[in-house]
N, C-alpha and C positions, 0 to 999 in steps of 0.2 A: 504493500500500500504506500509505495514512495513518489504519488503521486500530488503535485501543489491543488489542491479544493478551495485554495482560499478563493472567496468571491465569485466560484465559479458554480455550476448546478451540473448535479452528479446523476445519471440516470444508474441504479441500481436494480440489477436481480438479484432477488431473494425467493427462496423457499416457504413459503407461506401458506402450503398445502396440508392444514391442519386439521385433525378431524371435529366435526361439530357434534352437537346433542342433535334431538330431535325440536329444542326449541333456539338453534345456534348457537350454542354457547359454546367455544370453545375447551374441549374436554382434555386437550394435552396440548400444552405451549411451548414445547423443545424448540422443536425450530423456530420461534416467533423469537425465542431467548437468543436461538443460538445467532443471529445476524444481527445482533445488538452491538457487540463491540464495534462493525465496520461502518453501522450506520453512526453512532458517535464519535469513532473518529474524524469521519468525514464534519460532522455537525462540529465538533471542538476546534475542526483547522479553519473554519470560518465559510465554509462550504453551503448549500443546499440539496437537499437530497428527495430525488423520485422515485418510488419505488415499484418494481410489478412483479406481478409474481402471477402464478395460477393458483387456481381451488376447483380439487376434481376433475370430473374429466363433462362438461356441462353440455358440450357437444356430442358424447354419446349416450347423454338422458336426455334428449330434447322432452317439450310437452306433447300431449297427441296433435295439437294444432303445429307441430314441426317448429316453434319457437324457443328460445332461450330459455331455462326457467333462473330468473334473475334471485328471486327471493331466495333462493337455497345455496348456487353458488355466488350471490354476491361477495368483494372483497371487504365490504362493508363492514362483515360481521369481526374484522380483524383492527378495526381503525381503534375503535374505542379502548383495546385490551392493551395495541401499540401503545398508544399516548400515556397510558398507563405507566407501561415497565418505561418509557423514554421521560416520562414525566412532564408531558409537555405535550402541545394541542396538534394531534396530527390531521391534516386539511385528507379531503377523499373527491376523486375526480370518478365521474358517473359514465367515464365512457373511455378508452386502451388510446387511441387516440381521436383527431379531428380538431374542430374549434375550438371544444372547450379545455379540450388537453390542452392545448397551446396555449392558449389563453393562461388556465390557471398555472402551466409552468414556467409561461413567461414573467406571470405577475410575484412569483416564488422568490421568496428574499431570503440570504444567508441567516444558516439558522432554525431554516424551517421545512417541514416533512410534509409532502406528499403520496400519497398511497393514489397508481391508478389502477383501473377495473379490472376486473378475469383478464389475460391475455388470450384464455383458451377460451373468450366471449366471440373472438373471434377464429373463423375458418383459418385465416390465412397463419395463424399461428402455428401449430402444428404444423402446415405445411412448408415453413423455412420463407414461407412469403420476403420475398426482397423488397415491391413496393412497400408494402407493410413493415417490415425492417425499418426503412429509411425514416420512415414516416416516428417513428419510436426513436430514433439517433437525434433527428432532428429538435427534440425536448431538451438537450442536455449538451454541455463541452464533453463531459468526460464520459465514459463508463464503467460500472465495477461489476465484475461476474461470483455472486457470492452465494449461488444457489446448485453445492455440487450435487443434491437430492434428483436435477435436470439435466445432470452434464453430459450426460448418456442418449439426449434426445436433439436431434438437430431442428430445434425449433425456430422461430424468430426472436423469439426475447432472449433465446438462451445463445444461440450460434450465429445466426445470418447479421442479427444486429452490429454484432461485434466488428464486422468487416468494413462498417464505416465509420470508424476510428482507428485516428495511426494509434500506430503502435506504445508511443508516447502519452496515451492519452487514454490509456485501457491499464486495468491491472486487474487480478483478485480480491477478495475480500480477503477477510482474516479466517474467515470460517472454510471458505475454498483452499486457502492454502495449509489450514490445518489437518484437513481431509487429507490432501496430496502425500501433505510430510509424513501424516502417523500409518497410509495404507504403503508408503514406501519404506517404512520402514522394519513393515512386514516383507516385501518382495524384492527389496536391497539389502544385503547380507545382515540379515537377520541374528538373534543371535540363540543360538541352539543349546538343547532340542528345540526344534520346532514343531508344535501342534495345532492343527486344524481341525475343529471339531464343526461336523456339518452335518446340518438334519432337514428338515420340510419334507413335503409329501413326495415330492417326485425326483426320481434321478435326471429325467429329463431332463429339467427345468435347471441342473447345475452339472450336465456333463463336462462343458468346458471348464469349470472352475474344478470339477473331479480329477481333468486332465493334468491342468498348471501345477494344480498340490502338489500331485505324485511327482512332477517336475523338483520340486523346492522344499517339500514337506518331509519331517523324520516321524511323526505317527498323524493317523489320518481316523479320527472318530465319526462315523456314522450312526444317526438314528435319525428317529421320523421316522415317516411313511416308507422311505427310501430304501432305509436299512432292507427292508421285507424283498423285496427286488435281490441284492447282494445276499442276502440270507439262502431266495429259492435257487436262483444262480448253484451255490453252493451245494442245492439237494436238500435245502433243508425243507421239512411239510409246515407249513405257514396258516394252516386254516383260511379264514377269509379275508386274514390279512392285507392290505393294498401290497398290488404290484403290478410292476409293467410287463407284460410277458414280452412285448418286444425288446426288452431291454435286458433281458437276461444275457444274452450274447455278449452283450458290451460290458455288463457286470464282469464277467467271467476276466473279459481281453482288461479291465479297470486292475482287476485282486492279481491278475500274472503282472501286470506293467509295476505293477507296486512292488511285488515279491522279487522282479527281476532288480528294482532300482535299492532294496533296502529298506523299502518305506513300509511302516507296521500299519496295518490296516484294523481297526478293531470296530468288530461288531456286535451287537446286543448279547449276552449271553442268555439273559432272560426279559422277560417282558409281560407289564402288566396286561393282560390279552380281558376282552369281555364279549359275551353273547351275541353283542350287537352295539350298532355305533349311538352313544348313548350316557350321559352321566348316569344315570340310576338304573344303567345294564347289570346284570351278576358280571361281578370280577376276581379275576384270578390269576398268581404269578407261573408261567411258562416258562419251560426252557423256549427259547426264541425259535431252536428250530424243529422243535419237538409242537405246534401251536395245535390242538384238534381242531376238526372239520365244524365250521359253524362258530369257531371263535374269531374274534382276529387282535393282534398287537395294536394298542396305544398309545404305549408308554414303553420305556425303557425301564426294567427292573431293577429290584436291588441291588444285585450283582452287577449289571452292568452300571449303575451307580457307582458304585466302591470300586470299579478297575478302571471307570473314564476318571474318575478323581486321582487316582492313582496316579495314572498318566500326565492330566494337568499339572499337579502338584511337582511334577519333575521336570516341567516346560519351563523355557527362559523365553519362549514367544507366544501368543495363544492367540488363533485368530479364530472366533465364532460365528459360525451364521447357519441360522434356521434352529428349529424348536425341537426337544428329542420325542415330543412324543404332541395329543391333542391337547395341547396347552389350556386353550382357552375352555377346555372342562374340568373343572377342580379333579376329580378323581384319578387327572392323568395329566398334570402337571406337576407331579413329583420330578420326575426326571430332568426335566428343562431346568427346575427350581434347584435340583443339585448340581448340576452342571453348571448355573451360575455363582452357585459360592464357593463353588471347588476354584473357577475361573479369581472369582474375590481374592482367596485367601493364598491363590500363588500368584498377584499381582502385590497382595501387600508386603509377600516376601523378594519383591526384585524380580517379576517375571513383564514382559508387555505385554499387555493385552488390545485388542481390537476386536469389539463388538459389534456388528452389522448384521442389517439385517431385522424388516419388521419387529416380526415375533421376540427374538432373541434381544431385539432392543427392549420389547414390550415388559418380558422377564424380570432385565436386571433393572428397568424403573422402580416395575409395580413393588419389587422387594427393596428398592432403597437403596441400590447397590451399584448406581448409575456413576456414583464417584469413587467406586469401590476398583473400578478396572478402569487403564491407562485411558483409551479411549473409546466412546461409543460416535460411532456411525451416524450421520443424518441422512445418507444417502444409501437404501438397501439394493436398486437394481442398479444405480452407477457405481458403487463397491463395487461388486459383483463382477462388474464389468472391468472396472479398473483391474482388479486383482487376476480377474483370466486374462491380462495382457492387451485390452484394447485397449484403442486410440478413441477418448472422449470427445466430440465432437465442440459438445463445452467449453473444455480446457485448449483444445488444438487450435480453436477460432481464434484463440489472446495470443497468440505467437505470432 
């Protein structure tokens, strides 16, 4: 952020894709916090600041009548909570650009905040729109890209914008370049053993990130859904367990690539399994690959508990993403829940940790343990992305 804002007006992305109640009220403020610092410094150097961000995806819940529904993703519902944490009167523009945008960011004095509408209000967003682009450069001298939650999506607020400002006259936020630093510091010589513990429901959904570990990683912890795929792979009987039958294949080609490089693979040994998908199913703990016909796996067991902690606890790296089991059903969120203070308690002994990743972020909040490991994630599909070796569209447009 070695950029002069004195006297000049800042067009800022931020992440402000926050989830609401059913009567808007914002129910988790992370990312509202976490663009705090860059938006105050810009406000302290004597700057003014714009800010857009998206909420939702508004464009593919149109109304039956094929129109916008404004009232639900308006940015609106964000203004009042900002001025709050920023302590100080944030103005709100009712339309991404046009007359009034220009207007009101013409009339914008050092000092003071701006928030404009959905970006995804409009079609052309999403689409990398360049008129559209321009028309969003044009509000502002400077720009700052401080929304790495989007960095993975070549949109217009987020990518095409950036390409009409030199180079002199773009930087990161604080919060984008803390992203950058702490996922590089997992994929730049790390410091070992290194562990990757990864779960959610499908292996599909993290093949490539399956691939890069076995690249880089010295043990590799699977649960979730996922696990049950690597399990049947392996011959074990699963019951009605989730699994990808077409995946089985690649399972097999994942457990040899790993065996061949060194890298330990560990998988459930046992598992909370119930009758049916269900909090108030009958439940009961499984060998994981022993599951009968008409049960299926939820949770990762006790056993598997006490040997992923094991593992943790001997990590000098930990990078986490996805949940070990149906988190969000009390009965089968044990597993997730341990895995997050195993993760706590060898970050407080001198291990790194990086948390990403929805669920897995969800976890170490809801238990309080959000400060408890090195750092957590704002962004779960642009991690993702970062960490299996691509090139963010986001970050690539500032260069």
């Amino acid at each position: 952020m070695d950029l002069n804002f004195k006297d000049k007006k800042t067009l800022v992305r931020v992440d402000f894709n926050v989830p609401l109640d059913a009567s808007y009220k914002i129910t988790d403020d992370t990312r509202i916090r976490a663009a705090l610092p860059t938006i105050k410094h810009i406000l302290k150097s004597g700057g003014a600041v714009i800010l857009m961000s998206h909420l939702g995806r508004p464009q593919k819940k149109l109304k039956e009548d094929g129109s916008i529904n404004v009232e639900k993703f308006t940015l609106q519902h964000v203004v009042k909570h900002l001025g709050k944490l920023l302590r100080k009167k944030v103005k709100f523009c009712p339309e991404t650009v046009g007359k009034e945008a220009t207007k009101m960011a013409k009339e914008l004095q050092a000092g003071e905040v701006l928030i404009l509408e959905n970006t995804r209000f409009q079609k052309e967003e999403s689409a990398g729109d360049e008129a559209f682009a321009k028309k969003l450069s044009r509000l502002a001298q400077l720009y700052v890209n401080d929304a790495f939650g989007t960095a993975h999506r070549a949109h217009a607020s987020t990518t095409t914008v950036a390409t009409f400002f030199k180079a002199n006259a773009k930087c990161f936020g604080f919060l984008m370049q803390k992203e950058i630093e702490n996922a590089e510091k997992v994929i730049n010589n790390p410091k070992r053993p290194l562990t990757a513990i990864i779960g959610g429901a499908k292996v599909s959904d993290k093949i490539l990130l399956l691939e890069k570990l076995i690249d880089f990683a010295d043990n590799l912890l699977i649960g979730g859904g996922m696990a049950y795929t690597f399990l049947k792979a392996q011959g074990g009987s699963i019951g009605n367990s989730l699994v990808e039958e077409d995946k089985l294949k690649l399972a097999n080609r994942l457990l040899a690539k790993a065996a061949k490089k060194g890298v330990k693979i560990y998988l459930p040994k046992d598992s909370m399994a119930a009758d049916k998908f269900d909090a108030k199913a009958k439940k009961a703990t499984k060998y994981s690959k022993r599951i009968p016909k008409g049960w299926m796996g939820l949770d990762i067991g006790e056993k598997a508990q006490k040997e992923f902690a094991e593992v943790i606890q001997k990590s000098s790296t930990i990078l986490w993403n996805g949940p070990m089991g149906v988190f969000e059903m009390k009965p089968f969120a044990k597993g997730t829940m341990a895995v997050a203070k195993a993760v706590a308690k060898a970050t407080s002994k001198g291990a790194f940790s990086l948390v990403g990743g929805g669920d897995s972020v969800a976890a170490v909040n809801q238990m309080g343990l959000a400060d408890k490991v090195s750092y957590v994630s704002t962004g779960g599909g642009a991690m993702l992305e970062f960490l299996e070796g691509k090139e963010l569209p986001g970050i690539a447009a500032m260069h």
